[in-house]
LOGU-991668 format. One record per residue: x, y, z of N, C-alpha, C, O, CB in turn. Coordinates in steps of 0.2 Angstrom, whole numbers, padded with zeros to 4 digits, always signed. Glycine has a CB too. Layout:
N
XYZXYZXYZXYZXYZ/...
# end
This chain:
278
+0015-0307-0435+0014-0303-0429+0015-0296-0430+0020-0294-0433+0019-0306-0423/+0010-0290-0427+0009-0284-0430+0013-0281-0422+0013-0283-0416+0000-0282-0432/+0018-0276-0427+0021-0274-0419+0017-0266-0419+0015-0263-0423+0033-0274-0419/+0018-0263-0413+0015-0256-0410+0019-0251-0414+0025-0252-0416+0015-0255-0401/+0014-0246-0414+0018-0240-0417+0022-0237-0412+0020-0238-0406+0014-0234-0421/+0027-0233-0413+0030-0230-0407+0026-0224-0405+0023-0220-0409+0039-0228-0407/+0026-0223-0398+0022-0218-0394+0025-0211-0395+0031-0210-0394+0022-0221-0386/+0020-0207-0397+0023-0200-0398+0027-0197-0391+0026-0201-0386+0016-0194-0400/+0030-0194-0390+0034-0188-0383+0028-0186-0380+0027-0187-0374+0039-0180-0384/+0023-0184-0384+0017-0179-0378+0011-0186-0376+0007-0184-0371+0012-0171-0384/+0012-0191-0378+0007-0197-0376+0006-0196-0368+0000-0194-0366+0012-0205-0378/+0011-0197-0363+0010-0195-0357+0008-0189-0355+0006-0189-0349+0015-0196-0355/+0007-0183-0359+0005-0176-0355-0002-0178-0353-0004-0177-0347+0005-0167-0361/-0007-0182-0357-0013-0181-0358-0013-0185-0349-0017-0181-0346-0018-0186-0366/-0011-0188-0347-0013-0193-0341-0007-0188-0336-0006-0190-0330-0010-0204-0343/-0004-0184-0336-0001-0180-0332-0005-0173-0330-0007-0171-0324+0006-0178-0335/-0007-0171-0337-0015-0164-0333-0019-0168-0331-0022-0166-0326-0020-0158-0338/-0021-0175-0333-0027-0176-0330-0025-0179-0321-0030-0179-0318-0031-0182-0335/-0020-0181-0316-0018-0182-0312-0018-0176-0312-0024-0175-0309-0013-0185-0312/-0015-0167-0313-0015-0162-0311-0019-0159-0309-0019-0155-0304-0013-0160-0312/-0025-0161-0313-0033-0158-0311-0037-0161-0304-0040-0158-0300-0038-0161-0318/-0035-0169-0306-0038-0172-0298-0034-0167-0294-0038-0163-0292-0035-0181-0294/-0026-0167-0293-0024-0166-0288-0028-0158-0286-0031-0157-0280-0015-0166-0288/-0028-0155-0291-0029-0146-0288-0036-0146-0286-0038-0141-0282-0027-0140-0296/-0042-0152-0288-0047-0154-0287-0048-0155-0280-0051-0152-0276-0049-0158-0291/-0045-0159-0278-0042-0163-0271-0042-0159-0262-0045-0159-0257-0032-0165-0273/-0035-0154-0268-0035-0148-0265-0039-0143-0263-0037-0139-0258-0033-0147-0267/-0045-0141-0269-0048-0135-0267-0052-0139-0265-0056-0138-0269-0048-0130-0271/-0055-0144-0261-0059-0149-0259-0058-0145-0248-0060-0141-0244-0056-0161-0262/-0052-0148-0250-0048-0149-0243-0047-0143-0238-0047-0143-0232-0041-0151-0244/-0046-0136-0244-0045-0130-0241-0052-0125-0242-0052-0119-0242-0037-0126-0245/-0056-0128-0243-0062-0123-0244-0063-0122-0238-0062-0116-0236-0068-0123-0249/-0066-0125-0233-0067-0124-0225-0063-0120-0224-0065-0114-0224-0066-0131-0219/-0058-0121-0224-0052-0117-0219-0052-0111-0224-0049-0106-0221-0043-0120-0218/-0054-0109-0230-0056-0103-0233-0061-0100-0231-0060-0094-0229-0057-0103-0240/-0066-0102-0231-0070-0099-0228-0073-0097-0221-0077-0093-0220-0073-0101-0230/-0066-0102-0216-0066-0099-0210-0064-0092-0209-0065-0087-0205-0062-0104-0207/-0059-0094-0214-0052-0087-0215-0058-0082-0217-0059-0077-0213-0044-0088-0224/-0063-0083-0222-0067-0076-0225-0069-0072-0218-0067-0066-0216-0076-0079-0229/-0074-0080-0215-0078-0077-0211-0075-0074-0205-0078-0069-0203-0082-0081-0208/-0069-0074-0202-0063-0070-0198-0063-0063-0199-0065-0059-0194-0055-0071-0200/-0060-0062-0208-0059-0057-0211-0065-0052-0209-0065-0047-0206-0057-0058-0217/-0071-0054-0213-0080-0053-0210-0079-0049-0203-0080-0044-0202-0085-0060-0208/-0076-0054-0199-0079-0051-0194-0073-0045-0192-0075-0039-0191-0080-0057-0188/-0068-0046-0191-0063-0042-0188-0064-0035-0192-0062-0030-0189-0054-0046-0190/-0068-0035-0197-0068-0028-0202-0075-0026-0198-0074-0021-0195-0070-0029-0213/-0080-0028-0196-0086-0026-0192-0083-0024-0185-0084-0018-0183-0092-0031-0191/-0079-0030-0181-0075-0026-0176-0072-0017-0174-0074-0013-0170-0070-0029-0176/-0066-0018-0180-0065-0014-0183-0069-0006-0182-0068-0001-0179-0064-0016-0188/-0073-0009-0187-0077-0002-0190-0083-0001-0182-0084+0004-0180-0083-0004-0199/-0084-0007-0180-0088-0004-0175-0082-0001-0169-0083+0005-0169-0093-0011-0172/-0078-0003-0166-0073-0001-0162-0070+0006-0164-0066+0011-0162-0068-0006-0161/-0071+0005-0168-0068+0016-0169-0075+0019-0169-0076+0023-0165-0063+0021-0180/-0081+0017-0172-0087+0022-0168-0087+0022-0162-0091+0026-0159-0093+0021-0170/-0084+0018-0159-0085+0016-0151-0081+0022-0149-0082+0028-0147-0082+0009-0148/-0076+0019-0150-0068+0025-0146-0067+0032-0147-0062+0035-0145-0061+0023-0148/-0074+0035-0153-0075+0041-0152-0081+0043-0151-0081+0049-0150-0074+0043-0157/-0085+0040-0150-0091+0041-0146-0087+0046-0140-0082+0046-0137-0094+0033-0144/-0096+0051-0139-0091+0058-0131-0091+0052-0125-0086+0051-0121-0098+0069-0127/-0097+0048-0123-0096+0043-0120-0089+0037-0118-0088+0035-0112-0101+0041-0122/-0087+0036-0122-0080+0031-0121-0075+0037-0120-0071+0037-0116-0077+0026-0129/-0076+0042-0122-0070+0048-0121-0069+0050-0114-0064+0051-0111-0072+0057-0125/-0077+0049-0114-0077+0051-0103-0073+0044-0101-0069+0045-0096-0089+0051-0098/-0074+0040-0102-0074+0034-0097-0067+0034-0098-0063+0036-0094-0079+0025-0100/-0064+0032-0106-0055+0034-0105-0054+0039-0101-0049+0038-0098-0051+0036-0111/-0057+0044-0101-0054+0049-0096-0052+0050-0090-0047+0052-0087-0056+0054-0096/-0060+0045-0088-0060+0043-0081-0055+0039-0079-0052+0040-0074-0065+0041-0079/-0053+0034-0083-0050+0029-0081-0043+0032-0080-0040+0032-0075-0050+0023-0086/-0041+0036-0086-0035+0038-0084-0033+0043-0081-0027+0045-0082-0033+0038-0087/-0038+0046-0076-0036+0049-0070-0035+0045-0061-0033+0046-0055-0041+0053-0070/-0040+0039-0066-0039+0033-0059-0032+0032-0058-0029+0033-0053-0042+0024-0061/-0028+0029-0066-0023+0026-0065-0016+0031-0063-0011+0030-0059-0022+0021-0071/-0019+0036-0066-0013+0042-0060-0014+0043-0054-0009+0044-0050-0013+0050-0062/-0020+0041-0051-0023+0043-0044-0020+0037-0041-0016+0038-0036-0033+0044-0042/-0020+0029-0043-0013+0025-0040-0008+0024-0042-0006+0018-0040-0011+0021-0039/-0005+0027-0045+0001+0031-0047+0007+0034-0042+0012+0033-0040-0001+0035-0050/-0002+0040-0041+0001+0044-0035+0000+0042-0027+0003+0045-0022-0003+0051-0035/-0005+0035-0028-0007+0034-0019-0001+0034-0016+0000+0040-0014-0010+0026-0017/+0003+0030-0015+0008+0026-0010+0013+0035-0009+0013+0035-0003+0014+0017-0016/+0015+0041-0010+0018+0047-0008+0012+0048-0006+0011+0047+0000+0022+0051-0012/+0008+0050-0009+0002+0055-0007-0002+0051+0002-0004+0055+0006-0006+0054-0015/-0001+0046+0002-0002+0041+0009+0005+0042+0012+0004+0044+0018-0004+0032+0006/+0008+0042+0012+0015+0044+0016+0017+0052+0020+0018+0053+0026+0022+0044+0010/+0014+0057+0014+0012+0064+0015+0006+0065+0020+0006+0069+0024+0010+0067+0008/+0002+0061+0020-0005+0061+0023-0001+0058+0031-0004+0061+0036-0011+0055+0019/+0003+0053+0033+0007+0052+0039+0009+0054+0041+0009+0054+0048+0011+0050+0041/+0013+0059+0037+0019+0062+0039+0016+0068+0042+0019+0070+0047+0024+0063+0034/+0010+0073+0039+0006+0075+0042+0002+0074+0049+0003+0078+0054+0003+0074+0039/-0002+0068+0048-0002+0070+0057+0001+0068+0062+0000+0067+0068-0007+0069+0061/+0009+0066+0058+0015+0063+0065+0015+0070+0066+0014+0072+0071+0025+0059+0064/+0015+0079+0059+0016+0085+0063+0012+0087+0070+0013+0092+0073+0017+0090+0058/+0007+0084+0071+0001+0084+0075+0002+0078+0082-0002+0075+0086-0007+0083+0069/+0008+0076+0081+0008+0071+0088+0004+0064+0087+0004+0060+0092+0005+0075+0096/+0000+0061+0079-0005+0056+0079-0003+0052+0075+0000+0054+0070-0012+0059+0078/-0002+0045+0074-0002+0039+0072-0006+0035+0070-0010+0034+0075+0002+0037+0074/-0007+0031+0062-0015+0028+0061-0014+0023+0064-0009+0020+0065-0018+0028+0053/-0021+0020+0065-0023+0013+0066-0025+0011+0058-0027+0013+0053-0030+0012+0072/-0022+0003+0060-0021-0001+0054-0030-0002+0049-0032-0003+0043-0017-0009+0057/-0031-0002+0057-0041-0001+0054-0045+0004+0053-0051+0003+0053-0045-0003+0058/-0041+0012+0051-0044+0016+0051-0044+0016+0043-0039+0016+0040-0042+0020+0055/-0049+0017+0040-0053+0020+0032-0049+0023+0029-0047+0029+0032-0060+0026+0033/-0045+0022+0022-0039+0027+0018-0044+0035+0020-0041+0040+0021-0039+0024+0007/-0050+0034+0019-0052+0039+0017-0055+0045+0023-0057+0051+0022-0057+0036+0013/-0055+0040+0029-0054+0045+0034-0046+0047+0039-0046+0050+0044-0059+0044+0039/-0043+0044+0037-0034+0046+0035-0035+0051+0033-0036+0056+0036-0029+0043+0031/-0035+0052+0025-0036+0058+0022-0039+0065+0024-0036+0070+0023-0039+0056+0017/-0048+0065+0027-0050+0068+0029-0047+0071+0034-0048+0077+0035-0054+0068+0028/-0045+0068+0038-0041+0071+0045-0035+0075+0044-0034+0081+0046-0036+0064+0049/-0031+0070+0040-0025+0075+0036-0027+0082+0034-0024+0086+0036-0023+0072+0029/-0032+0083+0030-0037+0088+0026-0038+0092+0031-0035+0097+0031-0044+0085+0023/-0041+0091+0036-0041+0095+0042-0036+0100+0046-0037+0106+0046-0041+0092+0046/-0033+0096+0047-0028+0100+0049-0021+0105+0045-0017+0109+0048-0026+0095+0051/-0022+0102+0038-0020+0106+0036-0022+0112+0033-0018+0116+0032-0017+0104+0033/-0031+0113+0032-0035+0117+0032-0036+0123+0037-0038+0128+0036-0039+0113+0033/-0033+0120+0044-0034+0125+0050-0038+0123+0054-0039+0127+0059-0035+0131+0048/-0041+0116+0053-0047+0112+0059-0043+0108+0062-0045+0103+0063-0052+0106+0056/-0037+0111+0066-0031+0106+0069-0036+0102+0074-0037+0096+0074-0023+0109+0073/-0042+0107+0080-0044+0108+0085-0047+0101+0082-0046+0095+0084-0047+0114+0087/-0051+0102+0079-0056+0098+0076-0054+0088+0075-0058+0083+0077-0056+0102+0068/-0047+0089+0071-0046+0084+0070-0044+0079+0075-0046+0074+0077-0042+0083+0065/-0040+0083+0077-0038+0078+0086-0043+0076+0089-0042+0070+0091-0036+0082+0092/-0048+0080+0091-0056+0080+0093-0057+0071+0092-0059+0067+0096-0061+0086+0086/-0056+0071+0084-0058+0067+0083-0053+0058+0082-0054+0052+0080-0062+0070+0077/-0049+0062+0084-0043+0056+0084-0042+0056+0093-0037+0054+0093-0035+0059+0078/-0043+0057+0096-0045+0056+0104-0051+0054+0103-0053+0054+0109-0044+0063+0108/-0056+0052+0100-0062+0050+0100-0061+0042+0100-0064+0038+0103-0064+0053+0094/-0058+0040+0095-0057+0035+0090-0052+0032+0094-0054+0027+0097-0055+0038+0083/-0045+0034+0096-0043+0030+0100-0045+0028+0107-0043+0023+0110-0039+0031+0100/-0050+0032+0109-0054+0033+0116-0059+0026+0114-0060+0022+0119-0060+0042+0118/-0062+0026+0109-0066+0019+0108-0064+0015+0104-0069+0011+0103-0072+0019+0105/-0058+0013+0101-0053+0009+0101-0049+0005+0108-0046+0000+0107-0049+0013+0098/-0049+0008+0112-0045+0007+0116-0043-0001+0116-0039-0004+0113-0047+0009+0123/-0048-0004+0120-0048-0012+0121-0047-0016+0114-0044-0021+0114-0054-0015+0123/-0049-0013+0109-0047-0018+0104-0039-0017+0102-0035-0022+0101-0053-0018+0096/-0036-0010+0101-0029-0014+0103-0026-0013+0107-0020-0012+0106-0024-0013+0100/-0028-0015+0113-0025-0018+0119-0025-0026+0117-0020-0029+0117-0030-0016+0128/-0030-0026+0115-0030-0036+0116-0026-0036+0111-0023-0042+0110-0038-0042+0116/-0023-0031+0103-0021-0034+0098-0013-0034+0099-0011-0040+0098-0024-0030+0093/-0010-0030+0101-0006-0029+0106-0003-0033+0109+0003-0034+0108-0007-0025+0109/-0005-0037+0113-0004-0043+0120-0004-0047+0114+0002-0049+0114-0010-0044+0127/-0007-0049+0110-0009-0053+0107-0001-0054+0103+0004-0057+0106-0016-0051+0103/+0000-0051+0098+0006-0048+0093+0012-0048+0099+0017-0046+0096+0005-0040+0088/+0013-0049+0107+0019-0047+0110+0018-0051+0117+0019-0048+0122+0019-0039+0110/+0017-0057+0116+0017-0061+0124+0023-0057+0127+0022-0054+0132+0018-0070+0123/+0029-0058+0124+0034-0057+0129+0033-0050+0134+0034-0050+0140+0041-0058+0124/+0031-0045+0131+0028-0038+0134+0023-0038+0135+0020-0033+0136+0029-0032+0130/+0018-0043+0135+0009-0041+0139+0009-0039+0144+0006-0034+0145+0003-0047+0140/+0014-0042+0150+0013-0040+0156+0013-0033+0156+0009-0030+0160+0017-0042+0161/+0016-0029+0154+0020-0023+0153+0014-0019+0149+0011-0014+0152+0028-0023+0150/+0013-0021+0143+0006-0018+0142+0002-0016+0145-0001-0011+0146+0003-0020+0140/+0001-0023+0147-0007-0023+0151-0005-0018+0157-0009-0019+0162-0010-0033+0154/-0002-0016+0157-0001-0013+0165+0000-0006+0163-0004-0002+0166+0006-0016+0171/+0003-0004+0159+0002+0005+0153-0007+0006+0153-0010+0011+0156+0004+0005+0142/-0010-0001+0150-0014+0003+0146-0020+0002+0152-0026+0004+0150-0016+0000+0138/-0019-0002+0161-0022-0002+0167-0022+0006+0168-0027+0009+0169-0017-0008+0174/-0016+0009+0168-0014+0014+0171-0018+0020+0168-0021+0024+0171-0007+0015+0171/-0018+0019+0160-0019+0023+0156-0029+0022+0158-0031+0028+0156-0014+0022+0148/-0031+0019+0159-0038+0016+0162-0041+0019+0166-0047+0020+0167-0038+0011+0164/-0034+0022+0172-0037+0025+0180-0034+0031+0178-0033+0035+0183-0033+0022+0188/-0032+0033+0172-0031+0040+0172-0024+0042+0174-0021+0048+0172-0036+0044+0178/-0020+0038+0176-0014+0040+0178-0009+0041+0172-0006+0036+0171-0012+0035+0184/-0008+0044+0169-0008+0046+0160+0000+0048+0164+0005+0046+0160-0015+0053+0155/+0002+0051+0170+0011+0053+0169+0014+0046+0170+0020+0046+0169+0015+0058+0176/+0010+0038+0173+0012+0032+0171+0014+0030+0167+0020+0027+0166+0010+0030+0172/+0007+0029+0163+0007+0025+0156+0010+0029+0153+0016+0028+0154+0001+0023+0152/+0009+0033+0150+0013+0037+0145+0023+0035+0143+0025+0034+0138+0013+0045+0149/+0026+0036+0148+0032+0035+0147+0033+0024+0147+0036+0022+0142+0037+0039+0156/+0031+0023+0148+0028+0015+0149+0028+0014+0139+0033+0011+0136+0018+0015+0154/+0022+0016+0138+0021+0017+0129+0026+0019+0127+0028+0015+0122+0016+0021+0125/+0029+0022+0129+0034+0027+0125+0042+0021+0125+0046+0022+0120+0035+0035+0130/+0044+0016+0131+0047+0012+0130+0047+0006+0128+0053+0004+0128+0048+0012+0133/+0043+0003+0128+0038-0001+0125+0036+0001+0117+0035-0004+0114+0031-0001+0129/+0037+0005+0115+0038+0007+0108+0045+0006+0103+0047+0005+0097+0036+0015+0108/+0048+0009+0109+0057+0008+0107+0059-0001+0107+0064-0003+0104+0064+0013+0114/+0055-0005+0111+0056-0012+0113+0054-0014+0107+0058-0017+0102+0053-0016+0119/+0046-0015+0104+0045-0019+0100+0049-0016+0094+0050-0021+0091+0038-0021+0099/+0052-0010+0091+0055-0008+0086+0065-0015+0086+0068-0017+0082+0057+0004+0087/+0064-0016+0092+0070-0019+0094+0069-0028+0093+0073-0033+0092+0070-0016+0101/+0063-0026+0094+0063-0034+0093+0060-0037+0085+0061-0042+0082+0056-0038+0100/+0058-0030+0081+0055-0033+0075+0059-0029+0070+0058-0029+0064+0047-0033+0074/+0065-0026+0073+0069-0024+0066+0078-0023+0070+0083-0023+0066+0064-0014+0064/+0077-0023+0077+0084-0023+0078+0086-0015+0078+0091-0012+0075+0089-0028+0073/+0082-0013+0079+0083-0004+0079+0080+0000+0083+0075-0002+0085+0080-0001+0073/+0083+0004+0085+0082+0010+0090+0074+0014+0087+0073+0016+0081+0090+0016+0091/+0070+0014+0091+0062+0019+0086+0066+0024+0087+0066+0027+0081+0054+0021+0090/+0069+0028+0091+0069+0036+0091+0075+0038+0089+0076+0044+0087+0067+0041+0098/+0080+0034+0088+0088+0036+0084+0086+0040+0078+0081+0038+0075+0095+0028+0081/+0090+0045+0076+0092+0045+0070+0098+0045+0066+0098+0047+0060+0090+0048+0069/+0103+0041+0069+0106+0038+0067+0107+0033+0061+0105+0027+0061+0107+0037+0070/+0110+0034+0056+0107+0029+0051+0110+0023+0052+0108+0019+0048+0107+0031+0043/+0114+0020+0056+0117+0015+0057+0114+0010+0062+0115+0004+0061+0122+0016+0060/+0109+0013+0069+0104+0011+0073+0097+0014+0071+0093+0010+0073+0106+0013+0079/+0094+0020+0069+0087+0020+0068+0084+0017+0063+0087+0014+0059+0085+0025+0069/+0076+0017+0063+0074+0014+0058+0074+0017+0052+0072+0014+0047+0069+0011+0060/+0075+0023+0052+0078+0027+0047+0081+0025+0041+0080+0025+0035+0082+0032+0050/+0088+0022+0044+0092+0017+0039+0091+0012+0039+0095+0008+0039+0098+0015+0040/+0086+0010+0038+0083+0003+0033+0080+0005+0026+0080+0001+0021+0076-0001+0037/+0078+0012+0028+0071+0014+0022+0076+0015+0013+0072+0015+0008+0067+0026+0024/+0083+0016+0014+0087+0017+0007+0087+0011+0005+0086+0011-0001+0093+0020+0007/+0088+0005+0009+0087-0003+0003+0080-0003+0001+0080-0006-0004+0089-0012+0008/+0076-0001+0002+0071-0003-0001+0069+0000-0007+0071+0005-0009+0067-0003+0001/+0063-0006-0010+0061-0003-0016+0056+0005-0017+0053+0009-0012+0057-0010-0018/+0057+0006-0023+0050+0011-0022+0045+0011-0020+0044+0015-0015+0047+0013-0027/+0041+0007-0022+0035+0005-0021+0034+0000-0013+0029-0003-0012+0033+0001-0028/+0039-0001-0011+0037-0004-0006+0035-0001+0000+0037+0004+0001+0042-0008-0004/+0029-0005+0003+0025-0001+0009+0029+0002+0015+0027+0007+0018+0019-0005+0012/+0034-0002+0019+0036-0001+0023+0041+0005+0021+0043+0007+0026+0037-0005+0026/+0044+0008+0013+0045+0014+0014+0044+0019+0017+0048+0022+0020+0043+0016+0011/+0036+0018+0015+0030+0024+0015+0029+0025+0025+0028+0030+0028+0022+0021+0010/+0029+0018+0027+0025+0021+0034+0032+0021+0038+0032+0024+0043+0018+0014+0038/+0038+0017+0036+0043+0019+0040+0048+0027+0040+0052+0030+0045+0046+0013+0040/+0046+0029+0033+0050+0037+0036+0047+0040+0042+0050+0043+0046+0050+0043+0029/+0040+0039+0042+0038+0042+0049+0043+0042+0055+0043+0047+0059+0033+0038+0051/+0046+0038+0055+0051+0037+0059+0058+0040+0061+0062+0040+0065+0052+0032+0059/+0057+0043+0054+0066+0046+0051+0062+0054+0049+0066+0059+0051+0071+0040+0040/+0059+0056+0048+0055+0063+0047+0056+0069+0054+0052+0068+0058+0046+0060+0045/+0057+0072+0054+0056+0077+0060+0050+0079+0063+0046+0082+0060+0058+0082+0059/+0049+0076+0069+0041+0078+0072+0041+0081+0079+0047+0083+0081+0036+0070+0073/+0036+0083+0082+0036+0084+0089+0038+0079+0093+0042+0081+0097+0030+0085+0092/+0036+0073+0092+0038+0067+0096+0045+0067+0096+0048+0066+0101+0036+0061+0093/+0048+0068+0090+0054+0063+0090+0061+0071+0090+0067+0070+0092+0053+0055+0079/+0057+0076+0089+0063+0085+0089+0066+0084+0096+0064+0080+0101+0057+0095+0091/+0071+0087+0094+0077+0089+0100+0070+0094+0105+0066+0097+0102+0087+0094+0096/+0072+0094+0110+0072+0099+0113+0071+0106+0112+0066+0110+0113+0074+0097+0114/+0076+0107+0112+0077+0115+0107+0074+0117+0101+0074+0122+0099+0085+0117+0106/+0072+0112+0098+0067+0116+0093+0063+0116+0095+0061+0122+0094+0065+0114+0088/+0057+0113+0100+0054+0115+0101+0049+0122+0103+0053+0127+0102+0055+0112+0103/+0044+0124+0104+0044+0129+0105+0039+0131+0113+0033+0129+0114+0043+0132+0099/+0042+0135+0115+0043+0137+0122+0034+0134+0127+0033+0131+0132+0045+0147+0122/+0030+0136+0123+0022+0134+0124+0021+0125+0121+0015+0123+0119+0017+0140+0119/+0024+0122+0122+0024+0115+0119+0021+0113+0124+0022+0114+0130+0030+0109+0118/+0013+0109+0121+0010+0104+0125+0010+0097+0124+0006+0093+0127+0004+0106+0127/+0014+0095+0118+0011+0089+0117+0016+0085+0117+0021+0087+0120+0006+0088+0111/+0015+0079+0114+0023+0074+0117+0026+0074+0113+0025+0072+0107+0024+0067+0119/+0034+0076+0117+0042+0072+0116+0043+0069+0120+0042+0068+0126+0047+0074+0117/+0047+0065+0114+0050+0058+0117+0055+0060+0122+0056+0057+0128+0053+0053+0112/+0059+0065+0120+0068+0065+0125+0065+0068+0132+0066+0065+0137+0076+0073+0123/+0060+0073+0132+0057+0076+0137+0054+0072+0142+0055+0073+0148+0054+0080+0135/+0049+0069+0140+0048+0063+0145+0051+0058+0147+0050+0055+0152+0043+0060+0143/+0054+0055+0143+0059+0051+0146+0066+0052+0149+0070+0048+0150+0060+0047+0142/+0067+0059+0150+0072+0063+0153+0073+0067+0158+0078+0069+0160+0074+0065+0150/+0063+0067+0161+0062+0069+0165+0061+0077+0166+0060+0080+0172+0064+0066+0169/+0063+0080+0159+0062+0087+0157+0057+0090+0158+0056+0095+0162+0063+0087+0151/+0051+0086+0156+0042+0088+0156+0038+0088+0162+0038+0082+0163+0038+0083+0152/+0036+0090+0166+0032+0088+0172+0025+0088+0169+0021+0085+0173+0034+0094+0178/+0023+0089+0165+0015+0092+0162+0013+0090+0155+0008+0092+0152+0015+0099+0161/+0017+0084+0153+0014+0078+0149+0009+0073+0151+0007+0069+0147+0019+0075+0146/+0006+0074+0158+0002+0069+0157-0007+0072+0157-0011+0073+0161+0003+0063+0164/-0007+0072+0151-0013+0075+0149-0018+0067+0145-0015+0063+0142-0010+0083+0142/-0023+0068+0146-0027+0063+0140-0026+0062+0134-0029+0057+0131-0033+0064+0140/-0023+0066+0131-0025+0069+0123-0017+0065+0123-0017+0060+0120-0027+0079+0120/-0011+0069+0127-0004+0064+0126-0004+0056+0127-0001+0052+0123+0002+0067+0130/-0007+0055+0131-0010+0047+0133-0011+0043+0127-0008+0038+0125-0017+0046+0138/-0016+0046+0124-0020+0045+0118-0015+0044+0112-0014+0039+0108-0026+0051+0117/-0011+0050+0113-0005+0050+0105-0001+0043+0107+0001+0039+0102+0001+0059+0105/+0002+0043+0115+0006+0038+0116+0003+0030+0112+0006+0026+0109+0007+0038+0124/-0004+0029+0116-0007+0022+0113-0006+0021+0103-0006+0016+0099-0016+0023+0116/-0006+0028+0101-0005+0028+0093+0001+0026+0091+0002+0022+0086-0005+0035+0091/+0004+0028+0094+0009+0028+0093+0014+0022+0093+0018+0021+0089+0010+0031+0096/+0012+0018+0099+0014+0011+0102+0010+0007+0097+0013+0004+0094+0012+0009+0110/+0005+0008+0096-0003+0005+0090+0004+0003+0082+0006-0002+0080-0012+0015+0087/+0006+0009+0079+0007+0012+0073+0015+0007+0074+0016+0002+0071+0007+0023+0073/+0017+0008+0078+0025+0005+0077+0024-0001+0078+0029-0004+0075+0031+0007+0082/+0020-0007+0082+0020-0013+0079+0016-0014+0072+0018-0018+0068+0016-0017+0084/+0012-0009+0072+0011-0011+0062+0014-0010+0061+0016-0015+0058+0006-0008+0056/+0018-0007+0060+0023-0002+0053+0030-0006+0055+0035-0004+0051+0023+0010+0054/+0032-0009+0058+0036-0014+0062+0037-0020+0059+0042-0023+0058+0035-0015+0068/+0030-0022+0060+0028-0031+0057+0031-0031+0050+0033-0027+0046+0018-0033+0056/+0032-0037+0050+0034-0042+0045+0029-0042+0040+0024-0045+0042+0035-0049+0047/+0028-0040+0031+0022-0039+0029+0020-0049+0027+0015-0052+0028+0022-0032+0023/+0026-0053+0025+0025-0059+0025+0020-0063+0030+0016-0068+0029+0031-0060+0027/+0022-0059+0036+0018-0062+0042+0017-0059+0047+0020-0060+0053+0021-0067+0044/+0012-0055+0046+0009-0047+0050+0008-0050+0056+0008-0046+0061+0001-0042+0047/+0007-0057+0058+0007-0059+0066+0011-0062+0069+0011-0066+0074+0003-0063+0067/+0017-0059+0066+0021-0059+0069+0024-0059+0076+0026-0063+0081+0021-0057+0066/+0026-0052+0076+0030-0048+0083+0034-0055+0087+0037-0060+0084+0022-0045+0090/+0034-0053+0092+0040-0055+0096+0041-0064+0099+0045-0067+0101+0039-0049+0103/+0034-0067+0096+0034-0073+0097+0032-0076+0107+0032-0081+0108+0042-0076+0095/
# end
């Protein structure tokens, strides 16, 4: 019986590269897709690339970034620049409707600070003159518990009788500030007016903006003694203190309905703007 010669040490290498060759075979089987997915990526991201910097220097993209980034400063700057624009024609005795155009806010504002005071009133006695009914009904609407009382200002203010309605709006202004914030409209006290609410809030929050109206120094809302001796338009202490005999003019009528208008917006609950008094 013939026995086997013994097996050299390297006998096994021959059947170990050849296993290593399948495997690395196997392998580059398995990953060439995903190689050449990877190429075609690289491909592309380098044409991106190279196309997007001729883009972003192009004078055309230069304009369009430029523009853009005069947008994003322009709302940046809205929300003071819109407060400024308020606070403006509260110095003129006028308060916006919630449905009036940013952009003819602005131009009103523009007006007047221009030296077209005549002008802008003109046109803001216009506006609430053909306004009237729609926030009468919006009003009654936002304040069952006060309609009767409305509806009988804005009867008055209808027949002309403007030394009625006038003081009427004017208390009816201080009620709903009462029923939707628990605050006096014309205090400035920061413990009771609406003045002292405006420091808890955020920056950016709207009723910031439309309630300093309220806390700011105006005709409406001046003591007395600043005033100045030829005042024709409305205060609050003066009419309701029986100081004034010669506030009932159309144009003050008009400011009062703004006014009463402006403090149930800027009052409401932005949660639930249909709010008011229930």
């Amino acid at each position: 019986m013939m026995t086997e010669s013994p097996k050299s040490p390297f006998d096994g290498f021959e059947d170990l590269f050849r296993a290593y060759r399948s495997w690395t075979e196997e392998l580059k089987t398995a990953t060439e897709p995903a190689l050449r997915v990877q190429k075609q990526l690289h491909d592309h991201l380098e044409r991106f690339r190279t196309g997007f910097s001729a883009w972003s220097e192009s004078p055309a993209t230069k304009e369009m970034l430029e523009s853009l980034r005069k947008t994003l400063i322009s709302v940046a700057e809205f929300p003071n620049r819109f407060q400024s624009q308020l606070l403006g024609l509260a110095q003129h005795g006028w308060y916006i409707d919630p449905e009036m155009p940013l952009t003819g806010i602005r131009s009103l504002n523009d007006a007047f600070e221009s030296g077209a005071a005549d002008q802008a009133s003109a046109e803001l006695e216009e506006y609430f003159r053909q306004n009237l009914d729609v926030i009468e009904e919006r009003l009654l609407g936002l304040h069952p518990k006060r309609a009767h009382v409305l509806a009988a200002a804005f009867n008055a203010h209808r027949l002309g009788n403007y030394l009625l309605s006038i003081p009427v709006m004017l208390t009816q202004a201080d009620g709903i500030a009462q029923d939707m914030r628990g605050r006096q409209l014309y205090s400035a006290r920061q413990t009771k007016g609406i003045g002292g609410l405006i420091d808890g809030l955020e920056a950016n929050d709207l009723n910031r903006h439309l309630w300093e109206v309220f806390r700011t120094q105006s005709p409406l809302l001046s003591s007395t003694d600043s005033l100045p001796a030829d005042f024709s338009g409305l205060n609050r202490h003066k009419v309701l203190h029986g100081m004034d005999y010669n506030y009932g003019s159309e144009t003050n009528a008009l400011r009062a309905v703004s006014l009463l208008n402006f403090a149930s917006f800027a009052l409401a609950d932005r949660k639930d703007s249909a709010g008011g008094d229930g």
